[in-house]
C-alpha positions as CSV (number, residue, x, y, z in Angstrom):
1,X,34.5,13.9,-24.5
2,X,31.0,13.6,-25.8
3,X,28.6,16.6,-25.2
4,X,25.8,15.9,-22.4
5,X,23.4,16.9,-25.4
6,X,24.5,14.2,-27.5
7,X,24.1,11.0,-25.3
8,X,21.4,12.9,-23.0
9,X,19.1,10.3,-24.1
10,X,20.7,7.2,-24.3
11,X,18.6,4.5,-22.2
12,X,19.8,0.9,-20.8
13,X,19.2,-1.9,-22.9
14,X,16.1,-3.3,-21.7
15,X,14.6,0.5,-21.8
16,X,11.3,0.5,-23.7
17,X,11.2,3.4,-25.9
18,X,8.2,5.4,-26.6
19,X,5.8,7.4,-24.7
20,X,6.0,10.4,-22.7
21,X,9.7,10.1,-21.6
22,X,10.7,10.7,-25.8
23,X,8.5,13.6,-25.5
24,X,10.1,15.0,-22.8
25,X,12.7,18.3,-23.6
26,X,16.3,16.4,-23.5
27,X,17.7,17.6,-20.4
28,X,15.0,16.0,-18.5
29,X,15.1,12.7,-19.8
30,X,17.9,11.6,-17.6
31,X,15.7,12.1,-14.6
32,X,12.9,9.9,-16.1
33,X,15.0,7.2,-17.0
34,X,16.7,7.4,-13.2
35,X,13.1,7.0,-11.7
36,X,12.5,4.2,-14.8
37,X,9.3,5.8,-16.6
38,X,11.0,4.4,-19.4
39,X,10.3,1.2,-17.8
40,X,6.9,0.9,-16.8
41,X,6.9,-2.6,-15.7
42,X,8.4,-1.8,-12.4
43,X,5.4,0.3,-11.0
44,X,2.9,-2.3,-12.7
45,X,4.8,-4.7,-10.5
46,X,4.8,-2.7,-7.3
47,X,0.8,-1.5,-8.1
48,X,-0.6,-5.2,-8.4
49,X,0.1,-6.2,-5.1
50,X,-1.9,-3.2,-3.4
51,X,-4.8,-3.7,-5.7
52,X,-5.0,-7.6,-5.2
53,X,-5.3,-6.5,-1.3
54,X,-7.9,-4.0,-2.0
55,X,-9.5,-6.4,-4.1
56,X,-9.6,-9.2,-2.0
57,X,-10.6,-7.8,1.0
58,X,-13.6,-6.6,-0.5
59,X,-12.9,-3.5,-1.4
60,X,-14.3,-3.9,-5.1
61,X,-15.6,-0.4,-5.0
62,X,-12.9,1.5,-3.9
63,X,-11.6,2.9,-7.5
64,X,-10.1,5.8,-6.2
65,X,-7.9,4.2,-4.0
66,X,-6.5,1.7,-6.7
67,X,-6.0,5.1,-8.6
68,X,-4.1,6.5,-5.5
69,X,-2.1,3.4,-5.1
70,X,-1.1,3.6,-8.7
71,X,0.0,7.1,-8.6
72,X,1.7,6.3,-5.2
73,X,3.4,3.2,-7.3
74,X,4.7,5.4,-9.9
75,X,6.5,7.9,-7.6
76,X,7.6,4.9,-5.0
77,X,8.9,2.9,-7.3
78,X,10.5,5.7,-9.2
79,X,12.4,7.1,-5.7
80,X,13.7,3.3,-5.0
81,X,14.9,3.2,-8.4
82,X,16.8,6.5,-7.6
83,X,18.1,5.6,-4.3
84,X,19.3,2.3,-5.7
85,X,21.2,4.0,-8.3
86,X,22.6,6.3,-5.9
87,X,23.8,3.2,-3.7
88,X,25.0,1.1,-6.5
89,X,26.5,3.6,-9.0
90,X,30.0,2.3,-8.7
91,X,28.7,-1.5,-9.2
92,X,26.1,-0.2,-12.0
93,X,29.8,1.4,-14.1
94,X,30.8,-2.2,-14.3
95,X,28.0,-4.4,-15.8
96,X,27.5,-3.8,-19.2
97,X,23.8,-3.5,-18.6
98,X,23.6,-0.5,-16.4
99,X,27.2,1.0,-17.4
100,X,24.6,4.1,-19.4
101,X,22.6,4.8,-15.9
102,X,21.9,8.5,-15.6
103,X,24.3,8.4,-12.1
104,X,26.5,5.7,-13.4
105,X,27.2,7.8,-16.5
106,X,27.9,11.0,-15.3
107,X,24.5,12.4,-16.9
108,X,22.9,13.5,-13.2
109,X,25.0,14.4,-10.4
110,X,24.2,12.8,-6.7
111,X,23.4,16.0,-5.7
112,X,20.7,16.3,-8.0
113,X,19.6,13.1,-8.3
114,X,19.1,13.5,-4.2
115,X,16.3,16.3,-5.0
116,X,15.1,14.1,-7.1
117,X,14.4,11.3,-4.7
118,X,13.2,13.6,-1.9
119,X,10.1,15.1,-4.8
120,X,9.3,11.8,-6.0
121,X,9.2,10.6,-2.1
122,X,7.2,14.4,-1.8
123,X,4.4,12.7,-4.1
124,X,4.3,9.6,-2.0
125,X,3.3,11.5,0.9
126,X,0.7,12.9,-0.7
127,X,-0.6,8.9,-1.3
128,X,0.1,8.4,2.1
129,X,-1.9,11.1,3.5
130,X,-5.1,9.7,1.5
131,X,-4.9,6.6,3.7
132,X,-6.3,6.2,7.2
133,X,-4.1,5.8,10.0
134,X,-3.7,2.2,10.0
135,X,-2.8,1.6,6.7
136,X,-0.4,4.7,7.0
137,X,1.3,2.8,9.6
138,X,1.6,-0.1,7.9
139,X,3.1,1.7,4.6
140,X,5.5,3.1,7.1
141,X,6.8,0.3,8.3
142,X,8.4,-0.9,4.9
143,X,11.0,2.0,4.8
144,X,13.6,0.4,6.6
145,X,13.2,-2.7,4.2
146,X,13.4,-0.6,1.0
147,X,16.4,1.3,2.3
148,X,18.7,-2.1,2.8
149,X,17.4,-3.6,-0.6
150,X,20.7,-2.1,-2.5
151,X,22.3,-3.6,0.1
152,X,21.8,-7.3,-0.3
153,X,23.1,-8.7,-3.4
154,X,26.6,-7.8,-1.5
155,X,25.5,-10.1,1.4
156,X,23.0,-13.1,0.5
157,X,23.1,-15.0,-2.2
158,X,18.9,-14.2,-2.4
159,X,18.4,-10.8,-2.9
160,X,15.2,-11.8,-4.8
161,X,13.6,-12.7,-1.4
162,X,14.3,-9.1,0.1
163,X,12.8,-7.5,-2.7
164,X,9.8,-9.8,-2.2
165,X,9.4,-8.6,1.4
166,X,9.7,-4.8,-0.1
167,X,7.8,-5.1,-3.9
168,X,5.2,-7.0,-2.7
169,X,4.5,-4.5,1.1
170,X,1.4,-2.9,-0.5
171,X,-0.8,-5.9,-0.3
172,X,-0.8,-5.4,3.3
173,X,-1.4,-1.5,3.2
174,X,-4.2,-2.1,0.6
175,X,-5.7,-4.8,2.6
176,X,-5.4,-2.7,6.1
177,X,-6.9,0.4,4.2
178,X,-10.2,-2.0,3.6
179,X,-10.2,-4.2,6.5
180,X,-8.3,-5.1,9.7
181,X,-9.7,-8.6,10.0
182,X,-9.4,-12.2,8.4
183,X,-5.5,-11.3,9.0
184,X,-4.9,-15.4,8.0
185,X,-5.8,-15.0,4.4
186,X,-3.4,-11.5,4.0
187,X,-0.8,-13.2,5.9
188,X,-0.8,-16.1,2.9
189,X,-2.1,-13.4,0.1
190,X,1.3,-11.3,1.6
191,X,3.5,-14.7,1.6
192,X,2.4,-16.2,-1.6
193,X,3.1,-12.6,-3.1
194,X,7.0,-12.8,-1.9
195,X,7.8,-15.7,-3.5
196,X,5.9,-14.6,-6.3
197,X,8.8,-11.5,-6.5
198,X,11.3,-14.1,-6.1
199,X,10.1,-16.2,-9.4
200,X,10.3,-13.3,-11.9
201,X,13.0,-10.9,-10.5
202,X,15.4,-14.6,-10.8
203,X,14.1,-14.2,-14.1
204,X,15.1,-10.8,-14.4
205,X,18.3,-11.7,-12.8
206,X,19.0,-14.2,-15.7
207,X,20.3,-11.0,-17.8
208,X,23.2,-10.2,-15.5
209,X,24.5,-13.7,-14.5
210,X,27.6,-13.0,-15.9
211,X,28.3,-9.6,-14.7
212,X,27.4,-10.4,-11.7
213,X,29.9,-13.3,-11.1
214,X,32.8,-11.0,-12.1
215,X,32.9,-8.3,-9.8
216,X,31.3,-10.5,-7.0
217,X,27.3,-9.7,-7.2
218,X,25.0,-12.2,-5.8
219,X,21.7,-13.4,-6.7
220,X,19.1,-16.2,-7.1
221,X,20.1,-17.0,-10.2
222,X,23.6,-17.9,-9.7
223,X,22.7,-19.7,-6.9
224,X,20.7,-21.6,-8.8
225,X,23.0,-22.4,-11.5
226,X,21.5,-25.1,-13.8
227,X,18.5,-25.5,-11.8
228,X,17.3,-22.2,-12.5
229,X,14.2,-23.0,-14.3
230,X,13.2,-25.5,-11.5
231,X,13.7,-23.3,-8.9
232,X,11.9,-20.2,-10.6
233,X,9.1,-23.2,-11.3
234,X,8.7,-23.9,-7.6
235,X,9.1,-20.3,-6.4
236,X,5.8,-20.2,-9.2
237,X,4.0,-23.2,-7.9
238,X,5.0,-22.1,-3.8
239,X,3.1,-18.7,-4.6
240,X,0.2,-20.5,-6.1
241,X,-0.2,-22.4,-2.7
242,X,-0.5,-19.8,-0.9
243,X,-3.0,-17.9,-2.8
244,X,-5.0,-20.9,-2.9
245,X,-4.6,-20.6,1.0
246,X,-5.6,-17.0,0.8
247,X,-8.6,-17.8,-1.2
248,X,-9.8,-20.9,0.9
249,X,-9.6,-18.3,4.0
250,X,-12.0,-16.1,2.5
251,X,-14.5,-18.4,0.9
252,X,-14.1,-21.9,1.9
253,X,-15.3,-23.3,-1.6
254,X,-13.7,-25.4,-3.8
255,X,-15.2,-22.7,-6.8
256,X,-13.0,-20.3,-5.4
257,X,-10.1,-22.0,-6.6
258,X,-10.8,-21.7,-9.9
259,X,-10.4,-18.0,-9.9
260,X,-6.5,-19.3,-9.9
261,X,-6.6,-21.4,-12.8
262,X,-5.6,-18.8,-15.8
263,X,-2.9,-17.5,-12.8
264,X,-1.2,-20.6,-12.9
265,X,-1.5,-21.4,-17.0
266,X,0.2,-17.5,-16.7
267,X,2.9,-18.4,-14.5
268,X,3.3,-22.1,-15.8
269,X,4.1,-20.4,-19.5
270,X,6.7,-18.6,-17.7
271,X,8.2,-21.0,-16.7
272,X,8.1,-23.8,-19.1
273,X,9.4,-21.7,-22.0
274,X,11.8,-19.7,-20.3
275,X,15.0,-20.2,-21.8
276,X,18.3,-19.4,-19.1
277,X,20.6,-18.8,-21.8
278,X,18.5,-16.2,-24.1
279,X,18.4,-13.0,-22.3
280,X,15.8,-11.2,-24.6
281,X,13.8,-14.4,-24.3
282,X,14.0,-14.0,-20.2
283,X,13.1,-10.5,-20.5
284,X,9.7,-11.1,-21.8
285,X,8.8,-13.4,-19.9
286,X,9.5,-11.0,-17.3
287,X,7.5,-8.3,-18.4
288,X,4.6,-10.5,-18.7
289,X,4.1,-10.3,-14.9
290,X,2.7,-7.3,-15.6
291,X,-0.4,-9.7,-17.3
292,X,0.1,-12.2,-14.3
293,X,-1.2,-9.2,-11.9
294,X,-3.5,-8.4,-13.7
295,X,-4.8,-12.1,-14.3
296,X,-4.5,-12.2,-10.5
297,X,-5.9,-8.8,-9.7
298,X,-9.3,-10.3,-11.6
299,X,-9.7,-13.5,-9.9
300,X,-8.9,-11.3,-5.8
301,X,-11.9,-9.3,-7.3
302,X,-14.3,-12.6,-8.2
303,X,-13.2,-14.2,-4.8
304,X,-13.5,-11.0,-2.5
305,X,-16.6,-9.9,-4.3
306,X,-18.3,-13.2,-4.0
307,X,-16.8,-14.5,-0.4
308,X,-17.1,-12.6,3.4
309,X,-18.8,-9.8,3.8
C-alpha cells in the first residue's frame, strides 16, 4: 500500500496547481483540496452573484461587504464542497475524475472531514453575523437547498438547475443587505442568474458524460445529448433576457442595455467555440465564467450606479 505521505498531495485532474495550497505542510493539503482552494473558480462563481446584487442595488460603495461576501464565498463554497464529498464518496470512487478525492481516497476520514465542514461553516457565521437581519434571513433560507444538491443527479435528469437555485442564492442576500425594494428587477437579476448556473455547470458536466452514464448519474448534459451546445446557447441567451429585464426595472433606458453587450460577446464565445467532445477545451471555457462575473459585476455597477436612487 502506498504511504499517506507519498500521494498526500495528489489533486483531481482539473486541480490548478500553484498557490497557497503547494505551500501548505503536506498533511494539510488534503483538507484544502476537500474544500477546493485548489480550485478557485468555485468561490469566484458563488462570490459574483452576491456582488452583482450589491452592485445593482446601488450599493456601489459598500466594499466591505463585497469583501465579506468573498470571504463568506470561500468558506461556503468550501463546506458544500465537503458535504458533497461526504454524500457522494462512494459515486466519486467510480468516475475516473474524482476517484483521487481526499474522502474518496481514503486520505481524510468522514470523521474528520465532518470537523472540517462544521469550521469552514464556523467562518460563515461569522459572514452572516455582519449582515442585518433581513439579509440573514434570507441567507438562511438556502440551507435546505444546498443540503439536497448531492442529492439530485440521482433523481432529475437537471441537476444543473438545482445548483442554479443554490450557487446563484447570494444575489438575493446581497441585494436584501442594500435594499428591500424594486423586488421585480432581483426577482429577474435572481432568475437570469439560475440559468446562467445551468449554462456553464452543463459545460462543466461535459467532462463526466461518460462516467456518468455508467454507473447511472444524471445530468444536463446527457440529457442533452447532441444538442448540448444549443441548449447551453439558450440557457446563455435565456439568462441574458433576464438581465436585460433586470436592468430595464432599474433604469428604463435603452443605454442601460448596453452595459450587457461585452456580457453577451463573453457568454456568446462560450458557447460558439465550445467543443462537446474536448474535455480540456470544455474546461476552459468553464473557468472563463469567472471573467463573465466579472464582465457582469461591471455593467450591475454602471446600471445601479447610474439608475434609482
Amino acid at each position: 500500500m502506498t504511504e499517506p505521505s507519498t500521494f498526500s498531495d495528489v489533486g483531481v485532474p482539473d486541480s490548478q496547481h500553484g498557490g497557497l495550497v503547494s505551500l501548505l505542510p503536506l498533511p494539510l493539503r488534503p483538507y484544502a483540496r476537500l474544500a477546493r482552494f485548489d480550485r478557485p473558480i468555485g468561490w469566484w462563481l458563488l462570490f459574483w452573484p452576491c456582488a452583482w446584487g450589491v452592485l445593482l442595488a446601488g450599493g456601489e460603495d459598500r466594499w466591505d461587504l463585497l469583501l465579506w461576501f468573498l470571504l463568506g464565498s470561500i468558506a461556503m463554497r468550501g463546506a458544500g464542497c465537503v458535504y458533497n464529498d461526504i454524500v457522494d464518496a462512494d459515486l466519486d470512487r467510480s468516475v475516473a475524475r474524482t476517484a483521487a478525492r481526499p474522502i474518496a481516497s481514503g486520505r481524510v476520514s468522514l470523521q474528520a472531514a465532518w470537523i472540517w465542514l462544521v469550521s469552514l461553516c464556523l467562518v460563515g457565521a461569522g459572514v452572516l453575523l455582519q449582515l442585518r437581519w433581513q439579509a440573514q434571513l434570507v441567507a438562511l433560507g438556502s440551507l435546505a437547498l444546498v443540503a439536497a444538491y448531492p442529492f439530485m443527479k440521482r433523481i432529475t435528469w437537471w441537476p444543473q438547475a438545482w445548483l442554479g437555485l443554490v450557487f446563484t442564492w447570494g444575489s438575493l442576500v446581497g441585494w436584501i443587505e442594500i435594499r428591500t425594494d424594486h423586488l421585480e428587477a432581483l426577482a429577474a437579476l435572481y432568475a437570469g442568474s439560475i440559468v446562467w448556473c445551468m449554462g456553464y455547470d452543463t459545460i462543466y458536466a461535459i467532462q463526466d458524460r461518460e462516467d456518468d452514464a455508467l454507473i447511472g448519474i444524471r445530468s444536463a448534459a446527457l440529457r442533452l445529448g447532441d444538442r448540448v451546445r444549443a441548449g447551453i446557447t439558450a440557457f446563455y441567451a435565456l439568462a441574458l433576457a433576464f438581465w436585460a429585464l433586470a436592468f430595464w426595472a432599474i433604469r428604463p433606458d435603452w443605454v442601460a442595455l448596453v452595459a450587457l453587450v461585452p456580457v453577451a460577446l463573453h457568454l456568446g464565445f462560450q458557447a460558439f467555440t465550445l467543443d462537446p467532445e474536448d474535455g480540456e477545451n470544455a474546461l476552459y471555457r468553464f473557468r472563463s465564467n469567472r471573467d463573465a462575473g466579472l464582465v457582469m459585476a461591471l455593467a450591475c455597477w454602471v446600471v445601479g450606479n447610474a439608475g434609482m436612487i
